[in-house]
C-alpha positions in Angstrom: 0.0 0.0 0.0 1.4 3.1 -1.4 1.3 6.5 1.1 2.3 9.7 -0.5 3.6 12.5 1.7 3.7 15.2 0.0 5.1 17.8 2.1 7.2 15.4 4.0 7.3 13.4 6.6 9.1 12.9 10.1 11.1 10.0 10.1 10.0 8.7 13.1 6.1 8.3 10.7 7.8 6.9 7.5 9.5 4.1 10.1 6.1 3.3 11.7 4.5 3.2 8.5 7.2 0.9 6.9 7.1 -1.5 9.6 3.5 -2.2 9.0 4.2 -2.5 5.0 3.3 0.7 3.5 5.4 2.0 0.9 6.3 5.6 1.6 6.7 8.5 -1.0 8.3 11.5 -0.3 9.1 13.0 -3.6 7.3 16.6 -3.7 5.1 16.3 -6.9 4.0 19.5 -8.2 0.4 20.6 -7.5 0.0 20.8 -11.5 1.1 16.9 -11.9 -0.2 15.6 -8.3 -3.3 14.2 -10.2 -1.5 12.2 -12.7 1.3 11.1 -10.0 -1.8 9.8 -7.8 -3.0 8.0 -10.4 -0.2 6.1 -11.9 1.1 5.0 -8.4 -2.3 4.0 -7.0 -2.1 6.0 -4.0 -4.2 5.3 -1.4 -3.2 7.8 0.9 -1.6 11.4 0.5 -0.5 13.0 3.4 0.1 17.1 3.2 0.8 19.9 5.3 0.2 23.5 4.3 1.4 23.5 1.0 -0.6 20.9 -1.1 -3.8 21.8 -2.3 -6.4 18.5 -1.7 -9.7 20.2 -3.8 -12.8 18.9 -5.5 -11.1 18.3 -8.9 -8.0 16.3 -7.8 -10.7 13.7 -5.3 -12.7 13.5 -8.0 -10.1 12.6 -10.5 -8.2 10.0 -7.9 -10.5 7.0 -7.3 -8.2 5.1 -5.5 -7.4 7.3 -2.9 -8.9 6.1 0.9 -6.9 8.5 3.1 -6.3 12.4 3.5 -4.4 13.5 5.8 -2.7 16.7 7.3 -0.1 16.9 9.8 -0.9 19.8 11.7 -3.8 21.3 12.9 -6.1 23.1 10.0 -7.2 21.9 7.0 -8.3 24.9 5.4 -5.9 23.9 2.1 -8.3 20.6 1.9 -12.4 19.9 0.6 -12.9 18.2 3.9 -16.6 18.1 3.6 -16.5 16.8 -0.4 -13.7 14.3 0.2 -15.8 12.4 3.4 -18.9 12.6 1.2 -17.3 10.5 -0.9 -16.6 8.1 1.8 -12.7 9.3 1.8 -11.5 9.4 5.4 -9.7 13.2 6.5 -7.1 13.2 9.7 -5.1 15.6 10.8 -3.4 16.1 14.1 -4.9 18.5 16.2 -2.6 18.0 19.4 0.5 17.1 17.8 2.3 20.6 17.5 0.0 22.8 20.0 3.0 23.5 22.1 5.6 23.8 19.3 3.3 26.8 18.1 2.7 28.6 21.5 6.3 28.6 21.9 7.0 30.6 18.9 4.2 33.0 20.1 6.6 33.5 22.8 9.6 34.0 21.2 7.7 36.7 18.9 6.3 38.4 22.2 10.0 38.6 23.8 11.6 39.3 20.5 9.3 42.4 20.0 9.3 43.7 23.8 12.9 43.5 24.2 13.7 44.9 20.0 15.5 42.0 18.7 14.1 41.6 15.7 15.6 44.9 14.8 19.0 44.8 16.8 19.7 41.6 14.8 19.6 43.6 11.7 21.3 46.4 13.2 23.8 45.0 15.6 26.0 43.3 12.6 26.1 46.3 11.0 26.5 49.3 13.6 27.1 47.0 17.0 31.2 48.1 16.7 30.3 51.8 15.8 27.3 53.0 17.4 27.1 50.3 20.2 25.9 53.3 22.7 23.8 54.8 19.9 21.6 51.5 20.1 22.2 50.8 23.5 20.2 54.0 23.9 17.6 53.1 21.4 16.7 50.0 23.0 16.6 50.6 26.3 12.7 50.8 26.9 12.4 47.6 26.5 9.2 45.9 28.5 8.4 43.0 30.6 5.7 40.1 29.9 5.3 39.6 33.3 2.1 41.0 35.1 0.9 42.0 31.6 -2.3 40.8 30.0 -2.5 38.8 27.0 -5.5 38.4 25.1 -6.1 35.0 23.1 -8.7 35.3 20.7 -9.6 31.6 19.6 -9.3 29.3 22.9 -8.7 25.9 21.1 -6.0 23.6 21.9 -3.1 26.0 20.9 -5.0 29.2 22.4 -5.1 27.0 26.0 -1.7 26.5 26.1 -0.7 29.9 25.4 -3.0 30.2 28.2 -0.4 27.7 29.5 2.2 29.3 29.3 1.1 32.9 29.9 -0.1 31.6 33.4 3.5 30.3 33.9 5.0 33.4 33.5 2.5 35.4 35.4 0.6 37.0 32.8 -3.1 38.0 33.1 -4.8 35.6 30.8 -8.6 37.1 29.1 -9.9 35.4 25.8 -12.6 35.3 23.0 -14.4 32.3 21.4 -17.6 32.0 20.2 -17.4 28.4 21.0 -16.0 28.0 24.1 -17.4 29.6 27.6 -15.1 28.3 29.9 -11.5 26.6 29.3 -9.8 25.4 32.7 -6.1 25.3 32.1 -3.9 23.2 34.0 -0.3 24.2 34.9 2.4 21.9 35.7 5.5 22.2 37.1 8.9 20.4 37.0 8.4 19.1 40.4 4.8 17.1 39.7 2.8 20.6 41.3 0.3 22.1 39.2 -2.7 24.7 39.4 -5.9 24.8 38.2 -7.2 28.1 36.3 -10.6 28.7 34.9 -10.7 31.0 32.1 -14.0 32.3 31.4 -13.9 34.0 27.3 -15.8 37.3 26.7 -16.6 38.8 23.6 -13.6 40.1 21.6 -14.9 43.3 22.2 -13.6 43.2 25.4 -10.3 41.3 24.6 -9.4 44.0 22.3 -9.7 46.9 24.8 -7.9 45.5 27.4 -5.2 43.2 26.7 -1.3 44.2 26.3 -1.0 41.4 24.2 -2.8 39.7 21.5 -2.4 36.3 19.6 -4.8 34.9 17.3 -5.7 31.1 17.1 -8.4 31.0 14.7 -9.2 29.0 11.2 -8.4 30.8 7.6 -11.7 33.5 7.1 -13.5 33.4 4.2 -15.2 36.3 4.5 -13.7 39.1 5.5 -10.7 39.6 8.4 -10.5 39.4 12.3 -8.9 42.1 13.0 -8.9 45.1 11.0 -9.2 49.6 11.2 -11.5 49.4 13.6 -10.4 46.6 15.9 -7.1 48.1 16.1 -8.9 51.3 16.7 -10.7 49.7 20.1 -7.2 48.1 21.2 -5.0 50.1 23.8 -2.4 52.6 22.6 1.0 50.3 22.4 -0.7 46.9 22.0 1.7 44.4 20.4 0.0 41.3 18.3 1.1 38.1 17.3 -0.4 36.1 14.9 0.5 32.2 14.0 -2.5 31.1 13.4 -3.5 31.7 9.4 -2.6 34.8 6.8 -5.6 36.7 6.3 -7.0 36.9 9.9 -5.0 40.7 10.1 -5.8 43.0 7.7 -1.9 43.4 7.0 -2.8 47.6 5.3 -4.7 47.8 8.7 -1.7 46.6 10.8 1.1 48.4 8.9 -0.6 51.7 9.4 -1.6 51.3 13.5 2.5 50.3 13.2 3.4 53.6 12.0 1.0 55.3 13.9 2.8 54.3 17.4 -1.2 52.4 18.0 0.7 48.9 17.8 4.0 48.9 19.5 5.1 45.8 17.5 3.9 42.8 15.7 5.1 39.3 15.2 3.5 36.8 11.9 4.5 33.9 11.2 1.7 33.7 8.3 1.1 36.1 5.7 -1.6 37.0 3.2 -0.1 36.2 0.2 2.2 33.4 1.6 4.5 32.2 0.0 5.5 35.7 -1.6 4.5 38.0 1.5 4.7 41.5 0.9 7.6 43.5 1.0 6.1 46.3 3.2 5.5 44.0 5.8 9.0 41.9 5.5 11.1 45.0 5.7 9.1 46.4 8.8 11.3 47.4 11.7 8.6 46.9 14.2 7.8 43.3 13.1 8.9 40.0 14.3 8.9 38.0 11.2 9.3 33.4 11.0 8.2 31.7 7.7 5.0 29.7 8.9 7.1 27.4 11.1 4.5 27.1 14.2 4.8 23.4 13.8 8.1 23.0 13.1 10.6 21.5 15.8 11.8 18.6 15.3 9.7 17.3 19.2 6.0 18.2 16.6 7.1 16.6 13.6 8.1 13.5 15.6 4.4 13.4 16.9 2.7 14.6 14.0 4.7 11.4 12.0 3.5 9.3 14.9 -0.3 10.3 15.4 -0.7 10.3 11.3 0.8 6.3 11.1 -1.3 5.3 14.1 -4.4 6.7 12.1 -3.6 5.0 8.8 -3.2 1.8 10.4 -6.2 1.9 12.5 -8.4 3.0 9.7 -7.0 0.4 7.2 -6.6 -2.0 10.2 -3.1 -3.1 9.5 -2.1 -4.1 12.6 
C-alpha cells in the first residue's frame, strides 16, 4: 500500500508506516502533476501539510485514494466536507504541534518587547560603531510579566498559550464563540500544578484591554478578524502576534496602526499572500517575522509522523 507524503514526513512516521508494509513516497510532486502522479502510483493515501492543495477536482479525479491527511492542525488547504462525502477518510493532528506553536508565540512576544528583531539587523552592521547609539535606542524595553494577553480563539493552541502565559505570570482574558469556559492546568517540574478557569468574553472586550494579542483561529473566508476598527478599540501600544492563518489581520490595517505608534510591534509567522508575502510587511522594523514554522521542531514533527501512522493503520486496520 502506497502513502504519498507530500510535504514530507518525520522520520520517526515513514519508520512506523514501513514496519507495517506501507510504501512511503516523499518526492514533492508539483500541485499541477499531483493528479496524474496519484493515479499512476495507485495511492491510497496522500499526506500534506500547508502547501498541497487536496480540492474537488483532484478527489474527484483519484479513485483510489482512501486516506487524506494533514499533519498539523487546519485543514483549510483541503475539501474536507466533499472528500468524506465521498466516503474518503480526513485526519489531521490536532494535538500534535500545539505547544511547538505557542512557543513561537513566545519567542515573537520577547523578541518584539525586548527589539530583537531589529537589533539583529542592526547589531552586525552598527554593534562596533554605534554600540551606545543602540544601546540607547533600545533601552525601553518591556516585561511580559504581570501583563495581560489576550487569546482570541481558545482551542488547543489558544489553552496552552493560556499555558504558558499563566506560567510566566501574565493576566490571561480570551474570546471564542465556541468556548465559555477553558480550565487550564499548569504543571511544574516538580509534579505541582494549578488549576485556572478561564471564562472567554466577547472580543470586544479582549481588544480593549489586553497588552498582548495572539490569534488562534481558522483561515476567514469572509472578510478579516482584526482590521481599522479593531485596532482602533485596542490600547495605545498593544503588540499582536499572529501564527494562526494569513488573512485573519488586515496586514494595510496593521502596517498603518505600526506607523502610527497604535501597535507597538507585531510578530507573523503567516502572511496574506504566503509564500510571496509582501515586502512592506518583511522590511518592517517593528515586526517579528518566522516563515510559517509554528509546527516545526523537530519534538512536533516526531508526533505529527507518529499520530498520522497510528491513524492510517487503524483506519486500514493493519495491525
Amino acid at each position: 500500500m502506497k502513502v504519498l507524503a507530500n510535504d514530507g514526513l518525520d522520520q520517526s512516521g515513514i519508520d512506523a508506516l514501513t514496519e507495517k508494509g506501507f510504501e512511503v513516497l516523499t518526492k514533492k510532486v508539483p500541485q499541477e502533476f499531483l493528479i496524474d502522479y496519484i493515479n499512476e502510483n495507485k495511492i491510497r493515501t496522500v499526506l500534506v501539510r500547508s502547501a498541497t492543495q487536496v480540492r474537488k477536482d483532484l478527489i474527484d479525479a483519484c479513485p483510489t485514494l482512501e486516506i487524506i491527511g494533514r499533519g498539523g492542525v487546519g485543514m483549510d488547504n483541503i475539501d474536507v466536507d466533499y472528500a468524506r462525502s465521498k466516503n474518503i477518510h480526513v485526519i489531521n493532528t490536532p494535538s500534535a504541534s500545539s505547544e511547538s506553536v505557542a512557543e513561537l508565540v513566545f519567542a515573537h512576544l520577547f523578541s518584539g518587547a525586548r527589539f530583537l528583531q531589529d537589533s539583529n539587523r542592526k547589531m552586525p552592521l552598527l554593534g562596533d560603531s554605534e554600540f551606545a547609539k543602540l544601546k540607547k535606542s533600545y533601552e525601553k524595553g518591556i516585561e511580559l510579566r504581570g501583563k495581560t494577553i489576550g487569546i482570541i480563539g481558545m482551542g488547543r493552541i489558544g489553552q496552552e498559550v493560556a499555558r504558558m502565559a499563566l506560567g510566566l505570570g501574565m493576566r490571561v482574558v480570551a474570546a471564542d464563540s465556541n468556548v465559555g469556559r477553558a480550565s487550564i492546568k499548569v504543571k511544574f517540574y516538580n509534579n505541582q500544578f494549578i488549576n485556572v478557569d478561564i471564562e472567554t468574553e466577547p472580543i470586544e472586550g479582549v481588544l480593549k484591554h489586553a497588552d498582548f494579542i495572539t490569534l488562534h483561529v481558522p483561515g476567514q473566508k469572509n472578510g478579516y478578524i482584526i482590521s481599522a476598527p479593531e485596532f482602533a478599540q485596542m490600547k495605545d501600544g498593544v503588540a499582536i502576534v499572529n501564527c494562526s492563518r494569513g488573512g485573519v489581520i488586515d496586514e494595510e490595517a496593521l502596517v498603518s496602526a505600526l506607523n502610527s505608534g497604535k501597535v507597538a510591534f507585531a510578530g507573523l509567522d503567516v502572511f496574506m499572500n504566503e509564500p510571496t508575502p509582501s515586502k512592506e510587511i518583511l522590511s518592517h522594523p517593528k515586526i517579528s517575522l518566522t516563515p510559517h514554522t509554528g509546527a516545526s521542531t523537530l519534538e512536533a514533527q516526531d508526533r505529527i509522523g507518529l499520530s498520522l501512522a497510528e491513524q492510517i493503520c487503524s483506519i486500514l486496520q493493519v495491525h
